[in-house]
C-alpha positions in Angstrom: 0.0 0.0 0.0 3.0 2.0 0.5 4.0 1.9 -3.3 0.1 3.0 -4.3 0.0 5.9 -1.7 3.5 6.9 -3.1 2.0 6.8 -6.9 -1.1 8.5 -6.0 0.6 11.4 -4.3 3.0 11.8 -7.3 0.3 11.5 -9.9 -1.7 14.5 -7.9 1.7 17.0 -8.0 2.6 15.9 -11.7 -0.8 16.4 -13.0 -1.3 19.7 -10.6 2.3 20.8 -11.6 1.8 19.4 -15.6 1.0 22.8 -16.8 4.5 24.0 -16.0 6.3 21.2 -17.2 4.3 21.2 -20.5 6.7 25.1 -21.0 10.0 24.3 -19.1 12.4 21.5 -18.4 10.6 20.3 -15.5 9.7 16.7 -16.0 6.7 14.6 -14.9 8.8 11.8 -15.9 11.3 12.7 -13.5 9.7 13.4 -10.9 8.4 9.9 -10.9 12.0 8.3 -11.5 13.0 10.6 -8.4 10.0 9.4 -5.9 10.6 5.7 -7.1 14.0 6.5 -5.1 13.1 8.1 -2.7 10.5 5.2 -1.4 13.2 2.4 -2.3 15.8 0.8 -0.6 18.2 3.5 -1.6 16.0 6.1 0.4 13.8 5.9 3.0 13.1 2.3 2.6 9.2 2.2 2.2 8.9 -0.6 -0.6 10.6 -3.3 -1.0 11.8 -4.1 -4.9 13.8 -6.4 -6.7 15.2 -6.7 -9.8 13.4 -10.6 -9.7 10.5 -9.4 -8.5 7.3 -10.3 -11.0 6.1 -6.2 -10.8 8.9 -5.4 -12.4 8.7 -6.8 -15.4 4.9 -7.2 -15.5 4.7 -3.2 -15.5 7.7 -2.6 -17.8 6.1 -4.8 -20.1 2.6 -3.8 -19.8 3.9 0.1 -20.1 5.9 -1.0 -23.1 3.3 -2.4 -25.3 0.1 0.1 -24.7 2.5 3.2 -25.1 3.4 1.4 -28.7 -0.2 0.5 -29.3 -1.0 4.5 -28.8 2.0 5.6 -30.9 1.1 3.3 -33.4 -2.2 4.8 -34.0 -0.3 7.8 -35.2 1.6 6.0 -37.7 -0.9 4.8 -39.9 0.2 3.4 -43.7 0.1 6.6 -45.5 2.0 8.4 -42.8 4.4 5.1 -43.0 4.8 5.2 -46.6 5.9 9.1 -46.8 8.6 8.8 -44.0 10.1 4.8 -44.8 13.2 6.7 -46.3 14.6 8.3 -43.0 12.9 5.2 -41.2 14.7 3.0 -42.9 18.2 4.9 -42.5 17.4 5.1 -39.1 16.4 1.7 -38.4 18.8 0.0 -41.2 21.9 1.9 -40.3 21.6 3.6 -37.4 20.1 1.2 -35.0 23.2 -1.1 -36.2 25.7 1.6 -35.5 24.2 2.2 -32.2 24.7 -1.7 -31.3 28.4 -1.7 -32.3 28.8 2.0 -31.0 27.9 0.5 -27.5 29.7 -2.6 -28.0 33.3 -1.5 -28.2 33.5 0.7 -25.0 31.6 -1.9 -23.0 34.7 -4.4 -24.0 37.5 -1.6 -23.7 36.0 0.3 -20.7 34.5 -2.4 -18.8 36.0 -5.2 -19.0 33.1 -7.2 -20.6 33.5 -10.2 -23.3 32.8 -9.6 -26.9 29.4 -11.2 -26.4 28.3 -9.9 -23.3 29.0 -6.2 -24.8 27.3 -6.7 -28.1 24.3 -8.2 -26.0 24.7 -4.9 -23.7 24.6 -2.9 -27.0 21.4 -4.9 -28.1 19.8 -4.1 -25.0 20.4 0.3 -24.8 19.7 0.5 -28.7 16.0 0.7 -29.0 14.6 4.2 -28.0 11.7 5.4 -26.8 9.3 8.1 -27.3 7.9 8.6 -23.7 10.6 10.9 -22.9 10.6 13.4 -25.8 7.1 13.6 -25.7 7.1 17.3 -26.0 9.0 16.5 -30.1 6.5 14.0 -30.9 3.3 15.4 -29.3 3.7 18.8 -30.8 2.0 19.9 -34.1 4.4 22.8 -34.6 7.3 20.6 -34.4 8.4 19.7 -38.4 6.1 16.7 -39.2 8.7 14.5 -40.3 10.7 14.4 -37.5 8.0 13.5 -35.7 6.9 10.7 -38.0 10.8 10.0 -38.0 11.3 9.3 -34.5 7.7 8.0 -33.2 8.3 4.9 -36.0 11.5 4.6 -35.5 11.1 3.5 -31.6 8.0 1.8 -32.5 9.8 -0.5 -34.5 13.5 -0.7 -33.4 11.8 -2.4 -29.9 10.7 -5.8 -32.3 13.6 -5.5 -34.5 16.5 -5.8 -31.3 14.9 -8.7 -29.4 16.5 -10.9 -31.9 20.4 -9.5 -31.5 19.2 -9.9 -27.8 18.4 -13.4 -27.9 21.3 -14.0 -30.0 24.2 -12.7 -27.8 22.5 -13.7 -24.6 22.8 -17.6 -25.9 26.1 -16.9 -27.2 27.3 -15.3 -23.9 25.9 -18.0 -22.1 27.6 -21.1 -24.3 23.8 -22.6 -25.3 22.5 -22.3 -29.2 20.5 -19.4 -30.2 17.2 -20.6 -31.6 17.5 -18.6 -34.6 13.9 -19.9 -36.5 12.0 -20.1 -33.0 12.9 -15.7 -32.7 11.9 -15.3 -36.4 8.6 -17.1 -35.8 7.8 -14.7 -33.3 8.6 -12.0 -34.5 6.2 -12.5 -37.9 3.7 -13.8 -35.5 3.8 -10.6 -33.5 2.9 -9.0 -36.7 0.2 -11.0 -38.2 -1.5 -11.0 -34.9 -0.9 -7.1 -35.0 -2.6 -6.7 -38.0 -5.2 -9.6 -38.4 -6.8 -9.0 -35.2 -7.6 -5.0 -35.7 -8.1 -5.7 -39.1 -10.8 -8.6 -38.3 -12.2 -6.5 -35.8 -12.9 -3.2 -37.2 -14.3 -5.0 -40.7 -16.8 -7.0 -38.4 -17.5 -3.3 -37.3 -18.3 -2.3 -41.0 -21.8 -4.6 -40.0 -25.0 -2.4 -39.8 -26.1 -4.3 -37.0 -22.6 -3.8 -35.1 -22.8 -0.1 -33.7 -21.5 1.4 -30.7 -22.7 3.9 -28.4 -21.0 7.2 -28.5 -19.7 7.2 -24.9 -18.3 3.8 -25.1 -16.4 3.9 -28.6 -13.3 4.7 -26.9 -13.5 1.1 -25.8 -13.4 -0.6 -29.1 -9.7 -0.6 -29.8 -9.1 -1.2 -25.6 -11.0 -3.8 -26.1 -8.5 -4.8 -29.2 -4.8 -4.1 -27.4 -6.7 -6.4 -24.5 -7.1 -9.3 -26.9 -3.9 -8.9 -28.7 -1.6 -8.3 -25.3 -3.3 -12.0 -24.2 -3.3 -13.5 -27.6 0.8 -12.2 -28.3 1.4 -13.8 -24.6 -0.2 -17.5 -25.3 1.1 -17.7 -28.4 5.1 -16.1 -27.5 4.4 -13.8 -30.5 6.5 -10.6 -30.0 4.3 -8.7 -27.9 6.1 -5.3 -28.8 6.2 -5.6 -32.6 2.3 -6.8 -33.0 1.3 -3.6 -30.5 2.4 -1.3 -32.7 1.2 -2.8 -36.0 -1.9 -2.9 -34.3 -2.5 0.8 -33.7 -1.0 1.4 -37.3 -3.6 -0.9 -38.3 -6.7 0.2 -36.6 -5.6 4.4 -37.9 -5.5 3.1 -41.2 -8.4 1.2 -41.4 -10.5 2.8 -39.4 -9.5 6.9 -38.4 -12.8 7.1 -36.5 -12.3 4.7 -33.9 -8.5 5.9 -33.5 -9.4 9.2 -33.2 -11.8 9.0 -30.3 -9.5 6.0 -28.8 -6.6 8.7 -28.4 -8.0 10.6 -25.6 -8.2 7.8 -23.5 -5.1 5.8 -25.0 -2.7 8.8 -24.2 -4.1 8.7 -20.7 -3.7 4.7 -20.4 -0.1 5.5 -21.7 0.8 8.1 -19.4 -0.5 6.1 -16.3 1.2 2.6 -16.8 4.7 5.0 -17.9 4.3 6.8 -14.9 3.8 3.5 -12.6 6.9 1.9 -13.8 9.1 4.5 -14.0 8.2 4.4 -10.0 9.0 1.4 -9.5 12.0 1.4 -11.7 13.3 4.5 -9.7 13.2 2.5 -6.8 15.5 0.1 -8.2 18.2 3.1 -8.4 20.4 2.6 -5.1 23.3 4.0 -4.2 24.6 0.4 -3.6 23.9 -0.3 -7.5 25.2 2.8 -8.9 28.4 2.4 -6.1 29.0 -0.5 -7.9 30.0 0.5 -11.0 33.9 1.2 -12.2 34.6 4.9 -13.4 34.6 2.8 -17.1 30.6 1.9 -16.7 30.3 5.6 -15.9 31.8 6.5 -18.8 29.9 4.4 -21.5 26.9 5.1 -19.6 27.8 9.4 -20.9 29.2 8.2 -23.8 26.0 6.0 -24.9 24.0 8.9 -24.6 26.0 12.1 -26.0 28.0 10.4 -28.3 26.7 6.9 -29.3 23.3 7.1 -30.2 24.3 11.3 -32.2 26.3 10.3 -34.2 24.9 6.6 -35.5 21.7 9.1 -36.0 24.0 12.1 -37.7 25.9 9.8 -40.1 22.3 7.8 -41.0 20.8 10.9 -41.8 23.6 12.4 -44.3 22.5 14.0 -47.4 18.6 14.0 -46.5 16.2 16.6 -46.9 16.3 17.5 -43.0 17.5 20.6 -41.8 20.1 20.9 -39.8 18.1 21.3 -36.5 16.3 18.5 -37.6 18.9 16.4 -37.8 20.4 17.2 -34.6 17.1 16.8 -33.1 16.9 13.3 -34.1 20.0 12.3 -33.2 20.2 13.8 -29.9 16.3 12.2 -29.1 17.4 8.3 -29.0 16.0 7.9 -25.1 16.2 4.3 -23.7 13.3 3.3 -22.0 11.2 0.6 -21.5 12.2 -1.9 -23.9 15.9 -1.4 -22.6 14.1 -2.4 -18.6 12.8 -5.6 -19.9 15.9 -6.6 -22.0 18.0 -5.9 -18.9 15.8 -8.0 -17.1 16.0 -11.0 -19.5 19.8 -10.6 -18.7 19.8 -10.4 -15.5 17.5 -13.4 -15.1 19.6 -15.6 -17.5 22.5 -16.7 -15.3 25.2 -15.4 -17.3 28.8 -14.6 -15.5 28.4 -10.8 -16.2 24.1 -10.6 -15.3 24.7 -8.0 -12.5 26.8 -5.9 -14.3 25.4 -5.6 -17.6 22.0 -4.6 -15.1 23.3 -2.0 -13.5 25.1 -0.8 -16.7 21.6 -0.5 -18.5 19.9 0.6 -15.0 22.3 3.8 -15.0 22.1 4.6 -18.8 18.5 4.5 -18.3 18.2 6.8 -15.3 20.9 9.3 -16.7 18.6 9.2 -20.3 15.6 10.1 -18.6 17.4 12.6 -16.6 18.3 14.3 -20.4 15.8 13.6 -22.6 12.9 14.1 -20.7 14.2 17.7 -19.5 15.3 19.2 -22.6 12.5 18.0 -24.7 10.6 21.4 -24.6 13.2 23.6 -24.9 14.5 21.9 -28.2 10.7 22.0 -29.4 10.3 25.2 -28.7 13.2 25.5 -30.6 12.1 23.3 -34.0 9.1 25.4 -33.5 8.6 27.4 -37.2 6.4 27.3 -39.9 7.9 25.0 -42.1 8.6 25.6 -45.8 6.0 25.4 -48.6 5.1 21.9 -50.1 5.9 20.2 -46.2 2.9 19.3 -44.4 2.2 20.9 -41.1 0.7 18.1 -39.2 -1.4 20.4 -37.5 -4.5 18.2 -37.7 -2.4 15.9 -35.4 -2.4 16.0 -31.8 -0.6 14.3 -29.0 0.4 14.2 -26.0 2.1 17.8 -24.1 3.3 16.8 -21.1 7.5 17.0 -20.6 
């Protein structure tokens, strides 16, 4: 009850203070991540949380996939099929670079084997959205960096569990299933797609209509079915949530649109509860831990890595230069990177600890940046953009820092 009193009294100050963080570099997201702390074993030693314990990875995982479902929704096929370009350099070349980027200091700095760094480099590349909301939520930010970085961390979370799987086997001595990971990861996206499809088709029937005040409930009702259906079957959970918001906006706009109220709500609650708990995994015993070397990739992941992969991707596009340095500063780790850190830590290899509190520290430090200079540097990108580039402005999002 401790760890509910705890959320409810944060929720109450974020949303009464959310007006203020919405124009300055105070962070809801933060403040979470610093009263998940405070509670925990490395404060005052209210709740009591473990790395093993079953919350942890339930809420990480539950966060994960309905803030993809909700980002998905504003990345339908038309909006897919004008931005694949700087996707695909972003998720073909720079995701990669990333990886390897990560890789090397982990083996130099830290100490860690060739495997156990590439699966550490795995682990921080995807990104995540939650902490730049103010870039992707705002209709005066340029519309395709938007686009640009919303698909690009709804996809690079699918597309690194593979290199995850991979150099966890290999670092622990035992085959990598390489067919078994494939199969789930084109099962995660048939499921994405067949069951929204299937579902807003059936609501095509005259006799199938819902009442205005419970529309909102449709696609729930959807990312309900698929989270269970992904979990029974081992599809990739990550990969068929956002297909499946792609899918509904693209098939039917309606339902998305008055899902979004409510979706960015869902979102911001189940991001807010496990970034609590999360923080209260942050002691000073963990961090205390770590050599002046894991320090130093954690900085150097963040303000060097993940820039210039992102810069060098994005060479000779049609982005401006603010753009481009935009993107390649906004590669926050998130979620995906707490349940991939999990998988490690639960798999018994020699280095399970280490490569934890590694991504545990990146992590904090990631939210500690991105999520307080996200509306600054919108504020920044914040022009009218040149003739012939769409505007976006019959987008919205979510505003909160």
């Amino acid at each position: 009850m401790a760890l509910v009193l705890a959320f409810g009294v944060v929720l109450l100050i974020s949303v009464s203070l959310s007006g203020v963080a919405a124009r300055t570099v105070l962070s809801t997201a933060l403040l979470f991540l610093l009263a998940g702390a405070l509670i925990g074993q490395g404060g005052f030693g209210l709740v009591k949380i473990a790395p093993h314990d079953p919350l942890v990875t339930a809420l990480a995982d539950i966060a994960l996939f309905t803030v993809l479902f909700t980002d998905g929704q504003r990345a339908n096929v038309r909006a897919l099929r004008e931005g694949w370009r700087l996707s695909g350099r972003a998720l073909g070349l720079g995701m990669p670079l990333t990886m390897i980027g990560i890789a090397v200091p982990a083996h130099f700095l830290v100490g860690l084997d060739w495997p156990t760094a590439l699966l550490l480099g795995a682990i921080l590349s995807p990104t995540d959205p939650v902490f730049a909301a103010a870039i992707v939520g705002r209709d005066d930010v340029p519309l395709r960096l938007r686009r640009l970085l919303n698909v690009e961390s709804g996809l690079n979370d699918g597309l690194a569990l593979p290199f995850v799987l991979i150099f966890l086997a290999t670092a622990a001595h035992a085959d990598s299933d390489l067919g078994k990971v494939g199969i789930e990861l084109v099962l995660g996206l048939v499921l994405g797609i067949a069951i929204p499809a299937l579902v807003t088709l059936a609501w095509r029937l005259k006799v199938l209509t819902a009442e205005p005040r419970l529309q909102a409930l449709g696609p729930l009702a959807v990312a309900v079915m698929l989270y269970a259906a992904c979990h029974l079957t081992h599809a990739n959970p990550y990969l068929a949530a956002f297909a499946a918001g792609s899918t509904l906006a693209t098939m039917d706009k309606m339902a998305a649109e008055h899902f979004e109220p409510l979706g960015d709500l869902l979102s911001e609650i189940t991001k807010f509860a496990a970034l609590l708990v999360f923080g209260a995994l942050v002691t000073p015993e963990r961090l205390g831990h770590l050599s002046v070397g894991g320090w130093v990739l954690a900085v150097l992941a963040i303000v060097l890595v993940r820039p210039a992969a992102m810069a060098l991707s994005l060479l000779r596009t049609k982005m401006s230069g603010r753009e481009r340095a935009a993107a390649a500063w906004f590669g926050p780790k998130g979620f995906a990177s707490v349940v991939y850190g999990l998988l490690a830590l639960q798999s018994g290899i020699p280095d399970a600890e280490l490569v934890f509190d590694l991504v545990t520290v990146t992590i904090a430090l990631s939210i500690v940046l991105h999520s307080s200079t996200d509306v600054p540097v919108a504020k920044a990108l914040s022009f009218e953009p040149p003739d012939n580039l769409p505007t976006g402005r019959q987008e919205t999002g979510r505003s909160t820092g």
